[in-house]
C-alpha positions in Angstrom: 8.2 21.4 19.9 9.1 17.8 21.1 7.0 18.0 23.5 4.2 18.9 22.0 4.0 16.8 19.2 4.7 13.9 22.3 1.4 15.3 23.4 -0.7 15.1 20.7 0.6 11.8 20.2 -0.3 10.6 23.1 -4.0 12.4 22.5 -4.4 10.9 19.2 -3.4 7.2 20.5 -6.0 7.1 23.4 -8.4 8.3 20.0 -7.8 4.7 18.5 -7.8 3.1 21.9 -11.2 4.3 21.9 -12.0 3.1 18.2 -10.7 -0.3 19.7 -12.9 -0.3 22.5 -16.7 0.7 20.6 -15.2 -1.8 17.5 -13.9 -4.4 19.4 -17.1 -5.6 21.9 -17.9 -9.4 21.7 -15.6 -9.6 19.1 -15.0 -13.1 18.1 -13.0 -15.1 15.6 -15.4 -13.7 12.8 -14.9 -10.3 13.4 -10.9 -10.4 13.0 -11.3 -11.9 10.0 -14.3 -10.8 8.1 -15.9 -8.1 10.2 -18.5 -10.4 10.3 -19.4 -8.9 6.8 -21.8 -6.3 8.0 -19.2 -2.7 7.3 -21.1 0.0 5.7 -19.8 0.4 2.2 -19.2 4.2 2.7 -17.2 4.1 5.8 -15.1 1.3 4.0 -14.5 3.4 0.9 -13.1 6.2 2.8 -10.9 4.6 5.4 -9.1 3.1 2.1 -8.2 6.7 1.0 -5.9 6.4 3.9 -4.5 2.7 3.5 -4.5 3.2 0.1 -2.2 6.6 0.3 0.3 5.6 3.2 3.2 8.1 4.6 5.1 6.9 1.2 2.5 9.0 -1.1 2.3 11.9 2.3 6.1 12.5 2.0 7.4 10.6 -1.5 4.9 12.1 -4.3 5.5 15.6 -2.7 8.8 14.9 -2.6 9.3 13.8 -6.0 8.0 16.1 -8.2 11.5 17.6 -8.2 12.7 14.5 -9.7 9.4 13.4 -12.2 7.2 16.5 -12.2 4.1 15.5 -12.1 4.5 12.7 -14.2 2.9 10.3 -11.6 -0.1 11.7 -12.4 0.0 8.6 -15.3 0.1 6.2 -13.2 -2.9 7.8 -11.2 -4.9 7.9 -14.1 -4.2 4.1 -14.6 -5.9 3.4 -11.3 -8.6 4.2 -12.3 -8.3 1.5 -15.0 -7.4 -0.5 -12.4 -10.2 -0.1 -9.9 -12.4 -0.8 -12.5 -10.6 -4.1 -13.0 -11.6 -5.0 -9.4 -15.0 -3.8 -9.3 -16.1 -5.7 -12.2 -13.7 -9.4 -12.6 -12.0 -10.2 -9.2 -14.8 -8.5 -6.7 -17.4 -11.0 -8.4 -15.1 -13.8 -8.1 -14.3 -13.7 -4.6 -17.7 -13.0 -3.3 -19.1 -15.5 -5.4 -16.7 -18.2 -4.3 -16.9 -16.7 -0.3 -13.6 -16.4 0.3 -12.0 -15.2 3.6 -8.5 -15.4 1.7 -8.5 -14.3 -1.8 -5.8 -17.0 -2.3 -8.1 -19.5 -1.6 -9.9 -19.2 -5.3 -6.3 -20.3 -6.2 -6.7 -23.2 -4.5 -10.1 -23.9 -5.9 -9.0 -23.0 -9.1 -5.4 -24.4 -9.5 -4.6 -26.4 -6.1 -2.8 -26.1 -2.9 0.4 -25.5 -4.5 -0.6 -22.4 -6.1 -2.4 -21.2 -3.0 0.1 -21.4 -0.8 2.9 -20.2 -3.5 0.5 -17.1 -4.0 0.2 -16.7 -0.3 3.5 -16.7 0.5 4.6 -14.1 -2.3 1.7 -12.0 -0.7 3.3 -12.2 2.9 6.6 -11.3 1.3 5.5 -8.5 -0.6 3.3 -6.8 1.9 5.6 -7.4 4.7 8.2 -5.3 3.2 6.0 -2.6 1.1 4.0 -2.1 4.5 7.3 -1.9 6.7 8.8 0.5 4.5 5.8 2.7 4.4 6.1 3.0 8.3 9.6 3.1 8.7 9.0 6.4 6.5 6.7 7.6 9.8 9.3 6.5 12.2 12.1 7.9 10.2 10.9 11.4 10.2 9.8 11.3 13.9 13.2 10.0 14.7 15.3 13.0 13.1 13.0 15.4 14.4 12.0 14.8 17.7 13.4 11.4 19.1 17.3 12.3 18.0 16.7 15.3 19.8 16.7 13.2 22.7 19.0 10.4 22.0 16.3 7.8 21.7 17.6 5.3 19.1 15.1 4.5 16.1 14.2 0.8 17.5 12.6 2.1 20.5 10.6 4.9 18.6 9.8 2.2 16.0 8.8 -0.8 18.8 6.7 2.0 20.6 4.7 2.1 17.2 4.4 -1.4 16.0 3.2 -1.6 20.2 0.5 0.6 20.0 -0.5 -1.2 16.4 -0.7 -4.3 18.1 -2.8 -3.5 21.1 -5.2 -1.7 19.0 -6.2 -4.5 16.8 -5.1 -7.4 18.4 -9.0 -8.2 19.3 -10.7 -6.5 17.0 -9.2 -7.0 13.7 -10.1 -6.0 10.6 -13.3 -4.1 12.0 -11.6 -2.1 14.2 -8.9 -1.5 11.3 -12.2 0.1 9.2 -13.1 1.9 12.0 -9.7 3.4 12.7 -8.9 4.0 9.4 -11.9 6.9 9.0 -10.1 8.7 11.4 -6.5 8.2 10.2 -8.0 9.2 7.0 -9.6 12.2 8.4 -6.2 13.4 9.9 -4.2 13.1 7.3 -6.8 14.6 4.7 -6.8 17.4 7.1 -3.0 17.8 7.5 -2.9 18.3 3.6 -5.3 20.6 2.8 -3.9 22.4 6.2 -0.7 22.7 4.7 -1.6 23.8 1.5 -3.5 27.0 3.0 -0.7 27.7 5.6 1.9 27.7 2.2 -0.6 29.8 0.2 -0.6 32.4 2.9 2.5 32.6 3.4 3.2 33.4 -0.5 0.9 35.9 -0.2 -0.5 35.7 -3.6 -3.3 34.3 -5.4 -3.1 30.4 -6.4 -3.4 31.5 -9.8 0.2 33.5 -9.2 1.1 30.2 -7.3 0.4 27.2 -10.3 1.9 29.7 -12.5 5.1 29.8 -10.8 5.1 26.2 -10.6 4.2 25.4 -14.3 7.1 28.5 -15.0 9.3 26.2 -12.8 8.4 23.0 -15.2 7.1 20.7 -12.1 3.8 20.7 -14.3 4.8 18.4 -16.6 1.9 15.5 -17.0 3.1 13.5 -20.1 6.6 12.2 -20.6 6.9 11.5 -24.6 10.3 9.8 -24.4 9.8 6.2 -24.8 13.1 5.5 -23.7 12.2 7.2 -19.9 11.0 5.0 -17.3 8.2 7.0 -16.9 6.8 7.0 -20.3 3.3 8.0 -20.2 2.1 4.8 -21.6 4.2 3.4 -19.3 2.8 5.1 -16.9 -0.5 4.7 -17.3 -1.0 0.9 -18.3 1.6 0.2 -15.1 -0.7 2.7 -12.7 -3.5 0.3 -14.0 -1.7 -3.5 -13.1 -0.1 -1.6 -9.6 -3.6 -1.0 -8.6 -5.1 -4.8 -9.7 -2.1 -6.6 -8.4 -1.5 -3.8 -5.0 -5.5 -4.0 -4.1 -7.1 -6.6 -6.2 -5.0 -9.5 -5.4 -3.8 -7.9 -1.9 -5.3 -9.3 1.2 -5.0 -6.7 3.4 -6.9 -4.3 1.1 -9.7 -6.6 -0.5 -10.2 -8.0 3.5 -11.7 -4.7 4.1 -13.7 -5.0 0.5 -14.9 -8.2 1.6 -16.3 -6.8 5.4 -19.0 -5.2 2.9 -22.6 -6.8 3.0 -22.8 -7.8 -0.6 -21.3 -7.1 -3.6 -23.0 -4.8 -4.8 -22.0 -2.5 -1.7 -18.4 -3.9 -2.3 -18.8 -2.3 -5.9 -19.9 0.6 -4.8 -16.9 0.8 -2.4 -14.2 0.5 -4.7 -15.6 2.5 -7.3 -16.6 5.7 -4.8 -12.7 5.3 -3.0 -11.2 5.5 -6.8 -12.3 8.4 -7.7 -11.8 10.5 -4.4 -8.2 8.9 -4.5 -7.1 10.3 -7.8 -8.3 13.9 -6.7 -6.6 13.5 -3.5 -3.4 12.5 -5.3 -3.8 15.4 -7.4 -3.2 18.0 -4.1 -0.3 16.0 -3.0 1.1 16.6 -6.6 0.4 20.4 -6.2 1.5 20.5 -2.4 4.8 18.8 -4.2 5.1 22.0 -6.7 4.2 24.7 -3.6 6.5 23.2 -1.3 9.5 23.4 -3.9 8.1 27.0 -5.1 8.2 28.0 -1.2 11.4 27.0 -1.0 13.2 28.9 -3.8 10.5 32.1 -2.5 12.3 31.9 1.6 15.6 30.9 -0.3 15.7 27.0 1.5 18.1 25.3 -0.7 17.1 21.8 -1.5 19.0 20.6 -3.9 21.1 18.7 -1.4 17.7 16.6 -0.7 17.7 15.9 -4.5 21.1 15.3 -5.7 21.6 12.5 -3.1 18.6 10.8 -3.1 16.9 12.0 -0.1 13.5 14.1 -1.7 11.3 12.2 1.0 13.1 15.0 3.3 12.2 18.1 2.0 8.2 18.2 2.8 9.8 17.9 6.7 12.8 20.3 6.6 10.5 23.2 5.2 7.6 22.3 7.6 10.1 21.9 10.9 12.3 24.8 9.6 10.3 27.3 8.2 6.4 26.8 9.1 6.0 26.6 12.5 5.0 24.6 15.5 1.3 24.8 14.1 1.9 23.6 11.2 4.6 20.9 12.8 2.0 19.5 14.9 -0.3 19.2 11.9 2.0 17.5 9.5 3.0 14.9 12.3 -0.5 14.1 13.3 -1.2 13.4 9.5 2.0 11.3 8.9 1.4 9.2 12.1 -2.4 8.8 10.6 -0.8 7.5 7.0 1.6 5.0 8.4 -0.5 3.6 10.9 -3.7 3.1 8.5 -1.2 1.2 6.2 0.6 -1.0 9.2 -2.6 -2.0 11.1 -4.1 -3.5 8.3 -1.3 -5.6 7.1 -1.0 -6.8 10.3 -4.3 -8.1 10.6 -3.9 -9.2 6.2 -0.8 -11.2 7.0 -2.3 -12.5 10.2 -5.4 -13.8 8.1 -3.3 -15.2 5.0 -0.9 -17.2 7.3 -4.5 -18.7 9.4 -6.3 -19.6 6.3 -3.6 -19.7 3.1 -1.0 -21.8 5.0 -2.3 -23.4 8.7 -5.6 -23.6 7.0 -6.9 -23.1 10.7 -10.9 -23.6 9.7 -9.8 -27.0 8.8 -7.2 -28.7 11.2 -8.4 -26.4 14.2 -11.9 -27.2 15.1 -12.1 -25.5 18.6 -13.4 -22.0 18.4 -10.9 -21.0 21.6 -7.8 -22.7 20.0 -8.2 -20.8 16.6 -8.3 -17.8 18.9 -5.3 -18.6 20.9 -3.6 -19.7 16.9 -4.6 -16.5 15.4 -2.8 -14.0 18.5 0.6 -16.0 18.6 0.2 -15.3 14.3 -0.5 -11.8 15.0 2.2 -11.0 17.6 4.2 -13.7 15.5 4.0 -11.0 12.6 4.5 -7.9 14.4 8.1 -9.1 15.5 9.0 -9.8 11.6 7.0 -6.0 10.6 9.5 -4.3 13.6 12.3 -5.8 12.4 12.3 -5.5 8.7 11.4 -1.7 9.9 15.3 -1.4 11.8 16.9 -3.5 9.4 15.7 -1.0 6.7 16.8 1.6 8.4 20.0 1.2 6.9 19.5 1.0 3.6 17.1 4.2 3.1 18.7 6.7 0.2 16.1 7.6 -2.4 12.5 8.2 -2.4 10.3 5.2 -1.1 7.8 5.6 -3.5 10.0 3.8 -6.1 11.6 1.0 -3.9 8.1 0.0 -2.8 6.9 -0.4 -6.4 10.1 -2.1 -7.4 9.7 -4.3 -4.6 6.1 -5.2 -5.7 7.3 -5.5 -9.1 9.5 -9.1 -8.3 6.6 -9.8 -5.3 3.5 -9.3 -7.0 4.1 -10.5 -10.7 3.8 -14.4 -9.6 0.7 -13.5 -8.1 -0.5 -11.5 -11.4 0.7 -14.3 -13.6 -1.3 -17.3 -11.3 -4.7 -15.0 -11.6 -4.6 -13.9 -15.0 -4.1 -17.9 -15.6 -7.0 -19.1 -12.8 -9.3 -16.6 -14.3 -8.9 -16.3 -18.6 -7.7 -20.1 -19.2 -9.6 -23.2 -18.7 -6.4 -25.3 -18.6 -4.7 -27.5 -15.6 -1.8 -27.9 -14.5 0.0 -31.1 -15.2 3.5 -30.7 -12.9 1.9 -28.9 -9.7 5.5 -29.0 -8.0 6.7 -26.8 -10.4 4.4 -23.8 -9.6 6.9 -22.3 -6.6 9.9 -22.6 -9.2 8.0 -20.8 -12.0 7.1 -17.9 -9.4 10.5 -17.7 -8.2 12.3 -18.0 -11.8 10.3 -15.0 -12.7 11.2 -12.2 -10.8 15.0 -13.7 -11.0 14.6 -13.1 -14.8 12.8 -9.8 -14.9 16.0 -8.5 -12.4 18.3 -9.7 -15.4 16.2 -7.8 -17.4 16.0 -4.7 -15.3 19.9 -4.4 -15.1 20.7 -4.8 -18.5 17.8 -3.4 -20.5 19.5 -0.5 -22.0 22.4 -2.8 -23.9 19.4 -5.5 -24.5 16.5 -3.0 -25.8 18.7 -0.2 -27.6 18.7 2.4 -24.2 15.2 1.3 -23.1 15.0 1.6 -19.2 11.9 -0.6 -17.0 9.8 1.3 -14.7 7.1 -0.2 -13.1 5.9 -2.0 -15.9 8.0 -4.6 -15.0 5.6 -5.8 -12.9 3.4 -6.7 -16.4 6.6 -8.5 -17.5 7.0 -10.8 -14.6 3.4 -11.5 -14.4 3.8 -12.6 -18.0 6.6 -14.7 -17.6 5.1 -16.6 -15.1 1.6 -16.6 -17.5 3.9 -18.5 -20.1 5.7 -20.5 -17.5 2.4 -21.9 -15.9 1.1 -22.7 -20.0 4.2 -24.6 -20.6 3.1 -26.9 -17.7 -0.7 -27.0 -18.3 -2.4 -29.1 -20.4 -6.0 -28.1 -22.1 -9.4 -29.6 -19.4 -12.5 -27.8 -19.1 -13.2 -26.2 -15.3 -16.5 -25.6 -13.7 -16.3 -22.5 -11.0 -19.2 -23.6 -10.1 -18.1 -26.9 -9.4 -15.2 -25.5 -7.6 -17.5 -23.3 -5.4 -19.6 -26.8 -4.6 -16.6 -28.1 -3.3 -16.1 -25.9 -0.6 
């Protein structure tokens, strides 16, 4: 079986190398960056399903619906609230202020200590969310195939982040779009593939099938219990400020937004992507219920998986144990195509944010051959930092991903949610400009005080990811405290640049 799935590896990567080569032609500084702003809107929306969904919702949301049902279906629903958000407040913003770096309206807005305060949170956050989506690739390859062969995790994991960098190290974020409709493509495929190869192998009707999963009680929608951390309020209203604060005010995924021609394409993007995400979140829900039904139906005990932590395993063991080499070689090719549409374009994201957000290349570096030579020593710069958060990680991996990445983007992202909430609905400035980078790190060190001890503090209440609303709101109030009341002209702002 090793074998094989080294072969259709090595088939699938000479697919991208391809993608690199037809996306990647007279490529120039422009086209890393921007694309040069000509993507179709369709092709964009669709090679977000993929970035968007990652190998942490591939292996996690299956995975979890032994622990939460199919409770994450809230937060779901609150993308859509989300999405919304973005088409119709920040997509407007940025194109109307031309942006290459969404940080940069924080800069026009606020000043350069708020840029480069919201920049650096972003790096932070998207470094460690991203790595931790493909160390989930490389940490199911590794116990299945590479152990097998005593190949230790950093050379599987270096072999990866290598093959990311050749394939957009020219191209950029166009090539990204490109390669992302494929990645998107295989994984769609693998999970639809494996839902049909389960269903047969039940041999009953998919009526039969929900029924036993609903009998089971992994259909569960709507927690009523305030007290849970997921609370279908909860739930909901976090699933809507994830999705603003994880795409709106992310680099990496409003860079390919941006590639669009106009905004009205950009519009059309987000709003055609949102709706095929939640229905392609739905089936990974209902794999999650068939793969745990399966398992009781051939007798696979999992309950070791959930008792310590480990459901992000049981969507492998029963495809390596009980499916098949077919259905092994599908489920590979699809997780390979999650992790890499998330990695590539954060590489490219962080590469742009550290150019534009902190070197500020455009202005300091005039020659068109020295921002190039600049912007490749960035990208191999961050590819070293991606790896090695990947093997440091490796360590430390003992529940489902899906949580650790959204309470990582709780502390990360909540600055950045409290300094565009303030930019955008207040027309105040900011008197102590210093303080900024305190305020944003204050924050999250507060909302972790409040995370631990929330159950003595708010009489058994227990923080999910609405926490991210919390620190966003802290730094909200912290940024007023400072501020004093002066009228702001976008326009103006734009007319500066």
């Amino acid at each position: 079986m090793g074998k094989l799935i080294l072969l259709f590896f090595g088939l699938y990567t000479a697919l991208l190398f391809v993608v690199m080569w037809l996306s990647s032609r007279k490529a120039n500084n422009a086209t890393y960056f921007t694309g040069n702003r000509k993507s179709p809107w369709f092709v964009v929306a669709y090679g977000m399903i993929g970035a968007s969904l990652s190998g942490v919702t591939f292996m996690s949301v299956p995975g979890d619906v032994a622990n939460i049902q199919f409770t994450y279906f809230g937060v779901v629903l609150g993308y859509i609230l989300g999405y919304l958000t973005i088409a119709y407040v920040l997509l407007p913003l940025y194109y109307k202020m031309n942006v290459t770096s969404i940080y940069e309206f924080l800069d026009f807005r606020i000043g350069n200590e708020a840029h480069k305060t919201g920049s650096v949170f972003f790096i932070i956050s998207r470094l460690l969310g991203s790595a931790l989506r493909m160390y989930l690739v490389i940490y199911v390859l590794q116990i299945f195939v590479f152990d097998h062969w005593n190949i230790p995790i950093w050379i599987t994991a270096t072999i990866m982040i290598l093959v990311i960098i050749i394939y957009t190290y020219r191209g950029g974020v166009k090539t990204v779009i490109w390669a992302d409709t494929l990645q998107t493509t295989f994984m769609l495929a693998s999970l639809v593939i494996t839902i049909i190869i389960i269903y047969r192998e039940m041999n009953c009707s998919f009526a039969d099938i929900f029924h036993k999963i609903d009998a089971a009680g992994y259909t569960k929608v709507f927690e009523t219990n305030w007290q849970r951390p997921n609370f279908f309020l909860k739930q909901i209203i976090s699933g809507m400020f994830i999705t603003i604060v994880m795409t709106g005010l992310d680099q990496d995924m409003m860079q390919k937004n941006l590639t669009c021609k106009n905004l009205k394409d950009a519009q059309r993007n987000i709003l055609t992507f949102s709706g095929i995400l939640v229905f392609v979140n739905a089936l990974f829900l209902l794999l999650g219920g068939m793969l745990l039904i399966y398992a009781q139906h051939i007798n696979f005990d999992v309950t070791g998986f959930i008792a310590g932590g480990q459901t992000d395993r049981i969507y492998p063991e029963l495809v390596f144990n009980t499916l098949g080499v077919g259905t092994a070689i599908v489920f590979v090719m699809g997780l390979i195509s999650a992790g890499y549409s998330s990695a590539d374009g954060t590489l490219t994201a962080l590469t742009t944010s550290i150019c534009y957000d902190l070197i500020k290349i455009e202005k300091h570096i005039p020659s068109e051959k020295k921002r190039t030579n600049v912007r490749r020593l960035i990208h191999l710069v961050v590819s070293l930092l991606f790896l090695l958060t990947i093997i440091i990680f490796s360590s430390f991996h003992n529940k489902a991903l899906i949580t650790i990445i959204f309470e990582v983007a709780g502390y990360t992202y909540g600055p950045i949610l409290g300094m565009f909430v303030f930019a955008i609905y207040t027309k105040r400035n900011i008197r102590f400009k210093a303080l900024i980078p305190i305020i944003a790190v204050l924050s999250p060190i507060l909302c972790f005080f409040l995370s631990r001890y929330s159950e003595i503090l708010f009489n058994g209440y227990q923080f999910g990811f609405e926490l991210l609303i919390v620190n966003g709101l802290l730094t909200f109030c912290g940024m007023l405290l400072i501020s004093e009341k002066q009228s702001y002209s976008m326009k103006a702002a734009a007319n500066e640049k």
